[in-house]
N, C-alpha and C positions, 0 to 999 in steps of 0.2 A: 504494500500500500504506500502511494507516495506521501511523501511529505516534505516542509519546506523549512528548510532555516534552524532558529531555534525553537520555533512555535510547535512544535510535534505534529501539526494538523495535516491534517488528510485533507485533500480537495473530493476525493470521492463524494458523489452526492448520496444522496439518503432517499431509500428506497421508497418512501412515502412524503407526501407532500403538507404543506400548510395546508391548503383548501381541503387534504380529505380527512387530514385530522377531525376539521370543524365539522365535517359532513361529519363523522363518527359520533360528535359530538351531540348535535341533534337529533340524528338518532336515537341515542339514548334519552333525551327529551331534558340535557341540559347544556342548551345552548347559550356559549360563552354570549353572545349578540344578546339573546333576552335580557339574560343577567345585566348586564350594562345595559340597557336603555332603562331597564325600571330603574338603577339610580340616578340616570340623567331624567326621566322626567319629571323624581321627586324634585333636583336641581330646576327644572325648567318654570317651576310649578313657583318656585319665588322663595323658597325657604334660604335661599344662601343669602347671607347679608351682604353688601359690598358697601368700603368707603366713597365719601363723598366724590372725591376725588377717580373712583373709576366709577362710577353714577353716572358721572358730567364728561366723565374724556374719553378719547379711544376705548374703544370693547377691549377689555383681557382676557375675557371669557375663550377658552380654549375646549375642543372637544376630539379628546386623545380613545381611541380603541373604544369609540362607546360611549367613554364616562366624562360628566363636562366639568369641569375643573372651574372654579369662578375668576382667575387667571393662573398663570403658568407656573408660579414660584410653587415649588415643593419642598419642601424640608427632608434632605438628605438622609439615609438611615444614617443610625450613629446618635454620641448621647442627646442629640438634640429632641431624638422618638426614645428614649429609653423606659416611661412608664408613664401612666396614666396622667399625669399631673403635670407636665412637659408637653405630651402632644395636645392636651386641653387648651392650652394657653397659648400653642401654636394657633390651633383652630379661632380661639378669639382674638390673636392680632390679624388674621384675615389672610393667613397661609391657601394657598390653593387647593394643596391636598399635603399630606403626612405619609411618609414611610416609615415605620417602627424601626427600632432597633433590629439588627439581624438577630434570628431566634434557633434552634434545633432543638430537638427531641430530650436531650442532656446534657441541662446547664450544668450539674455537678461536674465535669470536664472540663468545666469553663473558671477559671480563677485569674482576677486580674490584679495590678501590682500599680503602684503610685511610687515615684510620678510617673507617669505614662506619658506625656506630653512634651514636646520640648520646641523651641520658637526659632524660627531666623530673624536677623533683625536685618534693613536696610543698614547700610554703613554709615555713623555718624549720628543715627535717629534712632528714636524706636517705633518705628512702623514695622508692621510685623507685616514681612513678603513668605513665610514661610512659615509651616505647622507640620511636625511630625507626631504621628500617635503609635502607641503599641499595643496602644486598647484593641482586647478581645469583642468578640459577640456580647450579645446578653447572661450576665452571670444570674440573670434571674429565674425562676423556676418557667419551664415552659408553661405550665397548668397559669400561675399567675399573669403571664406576660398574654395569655388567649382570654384569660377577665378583664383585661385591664381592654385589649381592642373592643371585645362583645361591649364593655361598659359606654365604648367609645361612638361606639356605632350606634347605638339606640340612644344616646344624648344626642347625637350630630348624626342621623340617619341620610342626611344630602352629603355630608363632605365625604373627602374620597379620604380614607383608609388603605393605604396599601402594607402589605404584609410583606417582610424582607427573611428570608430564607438560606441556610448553609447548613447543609446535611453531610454526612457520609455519604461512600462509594457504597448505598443498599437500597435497594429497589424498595422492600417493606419501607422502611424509616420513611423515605420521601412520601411515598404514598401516603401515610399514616399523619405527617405533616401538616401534607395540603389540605387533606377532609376535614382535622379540626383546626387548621387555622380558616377553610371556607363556611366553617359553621358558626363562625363567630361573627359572620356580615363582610368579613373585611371584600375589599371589591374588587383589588389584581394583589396579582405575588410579586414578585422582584426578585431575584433568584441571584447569590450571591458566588458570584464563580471569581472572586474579585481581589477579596481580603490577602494582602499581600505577606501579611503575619501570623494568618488565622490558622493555625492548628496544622502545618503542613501532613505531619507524621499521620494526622486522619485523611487523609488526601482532600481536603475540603479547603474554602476558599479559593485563592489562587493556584494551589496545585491543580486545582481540577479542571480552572479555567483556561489555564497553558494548553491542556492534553485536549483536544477536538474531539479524538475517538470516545473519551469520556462522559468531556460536556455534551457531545451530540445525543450520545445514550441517555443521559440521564434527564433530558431536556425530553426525549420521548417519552419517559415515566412519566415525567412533572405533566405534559400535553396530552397524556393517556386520561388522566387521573382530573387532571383544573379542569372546573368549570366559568372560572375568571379570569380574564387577562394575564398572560404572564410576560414579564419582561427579564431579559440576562442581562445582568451586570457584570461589563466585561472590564478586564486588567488591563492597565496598558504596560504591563512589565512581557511585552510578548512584541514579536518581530512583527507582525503585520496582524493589527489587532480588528480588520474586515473578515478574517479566516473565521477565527473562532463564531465571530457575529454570522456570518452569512450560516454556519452548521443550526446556530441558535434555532434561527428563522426559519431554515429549511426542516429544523424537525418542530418546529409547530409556535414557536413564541412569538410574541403578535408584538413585541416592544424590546426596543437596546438601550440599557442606561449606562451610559460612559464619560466617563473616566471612574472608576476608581481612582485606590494614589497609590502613589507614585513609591516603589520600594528605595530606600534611602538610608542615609544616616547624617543627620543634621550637622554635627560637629565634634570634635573636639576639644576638652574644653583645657586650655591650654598651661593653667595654673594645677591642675591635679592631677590630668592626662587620662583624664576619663571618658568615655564617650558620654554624649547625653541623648536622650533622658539616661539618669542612672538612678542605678536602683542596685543598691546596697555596692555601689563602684563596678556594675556590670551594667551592658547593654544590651540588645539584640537589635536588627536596622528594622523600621519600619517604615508606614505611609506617609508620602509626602503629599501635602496638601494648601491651601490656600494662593493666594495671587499669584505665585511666582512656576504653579503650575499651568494656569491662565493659557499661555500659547500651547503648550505639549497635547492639551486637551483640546483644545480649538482642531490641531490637527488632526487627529483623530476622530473628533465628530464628523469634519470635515470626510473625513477614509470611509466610515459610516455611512453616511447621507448620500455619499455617490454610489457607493453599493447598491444602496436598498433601491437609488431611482435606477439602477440599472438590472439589477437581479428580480427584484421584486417589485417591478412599476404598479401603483395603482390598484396596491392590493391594501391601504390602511393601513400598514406596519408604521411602529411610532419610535423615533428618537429621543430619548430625555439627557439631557447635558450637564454636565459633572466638571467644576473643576474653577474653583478660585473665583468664583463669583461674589463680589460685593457691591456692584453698582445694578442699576438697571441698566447702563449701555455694555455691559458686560455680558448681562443677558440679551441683549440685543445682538450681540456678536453671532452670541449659540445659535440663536433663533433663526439669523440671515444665513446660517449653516447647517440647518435643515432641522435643529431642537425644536420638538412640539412643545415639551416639559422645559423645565432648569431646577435641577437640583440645588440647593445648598445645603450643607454642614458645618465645616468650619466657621463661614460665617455668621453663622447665630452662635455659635460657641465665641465669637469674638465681640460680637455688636451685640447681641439680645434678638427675642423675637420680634419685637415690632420694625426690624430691620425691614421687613416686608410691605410696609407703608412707601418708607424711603425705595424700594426696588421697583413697586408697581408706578409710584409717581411718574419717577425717573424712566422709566420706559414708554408712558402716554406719552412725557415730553418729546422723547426721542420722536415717537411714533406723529403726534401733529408736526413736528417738522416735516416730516417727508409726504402728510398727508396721507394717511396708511391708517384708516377705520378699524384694523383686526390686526390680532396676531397673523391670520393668515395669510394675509394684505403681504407679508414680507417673507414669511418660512421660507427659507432657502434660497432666496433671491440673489444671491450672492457665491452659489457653486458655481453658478455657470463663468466666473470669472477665475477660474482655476483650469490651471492645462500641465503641460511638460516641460520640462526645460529647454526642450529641442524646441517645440513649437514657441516660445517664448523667443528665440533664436531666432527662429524663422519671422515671425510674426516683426521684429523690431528692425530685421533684414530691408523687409516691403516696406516698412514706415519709415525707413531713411532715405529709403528707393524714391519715395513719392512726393517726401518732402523735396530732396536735393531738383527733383524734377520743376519743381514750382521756380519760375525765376523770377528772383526782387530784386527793384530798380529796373534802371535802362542800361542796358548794353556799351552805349554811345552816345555821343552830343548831337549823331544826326538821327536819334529817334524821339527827343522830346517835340510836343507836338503843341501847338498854341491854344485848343482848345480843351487839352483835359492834363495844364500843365500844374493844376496845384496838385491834383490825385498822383500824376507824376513824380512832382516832388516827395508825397506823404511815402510814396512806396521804395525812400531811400533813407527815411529819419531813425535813428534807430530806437528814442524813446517816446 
């Protein structure tokens, strides 16, 4: 079986497709498509509140696999969904939708350590370009972390609820997973093939995300089993991170949420000769996160977004964008690169929730500038401006071509002519 690089992925295609999964689907009489409109029409029905501020300005209002998001900003998995009391307060600063903290079958595996955290600073300042973490999943009990969604979903029955996922290499577990985190309302999954530190030795997280022949498998259990939305959350610590996405797709996931972060180690720290974070004068390298991931992720959604319009034209597969977001034209970036969603984490761990005021502002503003009524008005408006380095070559070749071909001025003193001798003149000034 071939494979490419250091990505282990197979290009081989997968024997069954997106569309006949879904057909399988209703079949069985639980169609992912039903499920999502009855939450979008409870949404349509007026129960989401929105500030005054998207009331009055460009629609944010965004409708991804189904479900209609009151706009795009999502809350990142990670501590920012880690329990009931957290993603609550998300919900009333006027978040789009929530991703829970990643969950699995057994937290007792799960044991995390402080500090966990450590900063880059800009040189000279302290603006923080950079966040690394070595935080685990959720060390919370699975049973409590599926009360605390159920609780969440019948207080806020319109908002989106997504459920974030990292299992073992076992078909039971996953299965067992999905049924009760889908019994608790929540309304897609998010599937965490990602986590750069998360448990290698289980082959979960990023181990699993690397291997194609894995993730592909186990993406068909998840797509056997979900009756909601599923989306993969892919690594970018991988050579061509469209490979793994496009296996995603092909075995049945209807959404790609990218970036993760970024595998790293912050520093140094040059008075004790520690790395940091330390913990107890040890380290191990973890995710790199915030602004300074900003472009790494842009490309990549970018790699993304030209896939799915060319693999999968016109089939509703969705994009969510990951990675250093703290403005609204930041999420404008994602957006004009094909992001339905925008994730954040980090920066609610840096600013607070109501960061989300300041994001949605700041993007209508974006948005009347260019006179653009919707998010949709711009999604992706902006790949078509990406090509090859050859054609980049080529293309600047013809434009010098056609410039040098235009001649400014006269030749000579016997072509100025008396009746269009000031226009003459203009076509010799050089300011």
């Amino acid at each position: 079986m071939a494979t490419v690089g250091l990505s282990g992925c197979s290009l081989q295609s997968q024997s069954f497709s997106l569309r006949s999964l879904r057909k399988s689907c209703r079949v069985q009489g639980r169609s992912r498509r039903n499920v999502c409109f009855t939450v979008r029409a409870k949404t349509e029905n007026g129960v989401v509140s929105t500030s005054a501020n998207e009331a009055t300005g460009p629609d944010l209002s965004v409708i991804v696999n189904g479900l209609r998001f009151p706009n795009p900003f999502v809350i990142g998995s990670g501590p920012p969904g880690t329990n009931y009391t957290v993603m609550k307060r998300a919900f009333d600063e006027g978040w789009g939708g929530v991703i829970a903290k990643t969950v699995s079958l057994d937290s007792s595996k799960v044991v995390n350590v402080t500090p966990r955290y450590a900063r880059l600073h800009a040189p000279n300042t302290k603006e923080v370009i950079g966040w690394e973490n070595i935080e685990l999943i959720s060390d919370r009990p699975f049973e409590t972390m599926l009360d605390d969604m159920r609780r969440l979903k019948q207080e806020y029955p319109d908002r989106i609820l997504i459920a974030s996922v990292m299992e073992e290499y076992n078909r039971a577990s996953w299965e067992e997973v999905i049924e009760r985190l889908e019994d608790t309302g929540v309304d897609a999954l998010e599937i965490n093939f990602s986590c750069p530190h998360g448990m290698p030795e289980r082959r979960m997280g990023m181990a699993m995300g690397q291997d194609c022949d894995i993730l592909g498998e186990v993406c068909e259990w998840i797509n056997q089993k979900a009756t909601v939305p599923v989306w993969a959350k892919m690594t970018p610590n991988i050579t061509d991170i469209t490979q793994p996405a496009k296996r995603a797709l092909d075995a049945g996931c209807e959404g790609i949420a990218a970036i993760n972060t970024i595998s790293s180690v912050t520093g140094i720290n040059l008075d004790t000769l520690r790395p940091e974070p330390c913990v107890e004068g040890y380290s191990t390298p973890g995710g790199y996160s915030s602004k300074a991931v900003r472009p790494i992720a842009l490309a990549r959604v970018m790699a993304i977004a030209q896939m799915i319009k060319r693999e999968f034209p016109n089939q509703g597969l969705s994009l969510s964008g990951i990675g250093g977001v703290e403005t609204g034209n930041d999420a404008a970036e994602f957006i004009l690169l094909g992001s339905n969603t925008v994730q954040v984490c980090t920066g609610v761990m840096m600013h607070g929730y109501p960061l989300v005021k300041k994001l949605c502002s700041e993007l209508q503003s974006f948005m009347s500038k260019h006179g653009f009524t919707s998010v949709e008005d711009f999604r992706g408006a902006s790949l078509e401006y990406f090509t090859t380095h050859t054609e980049l070559v080529r293309m600047q070749k013809e434009a010098v071509k056609q410039r040098s071909a235009v001649r400014k001025g006269l030749a000579s003193d016997k072509d100025w002519t008396g009746e269009g001798f000031v226009k003459e003149t203009e076509t010799m000034v050089s300011n």
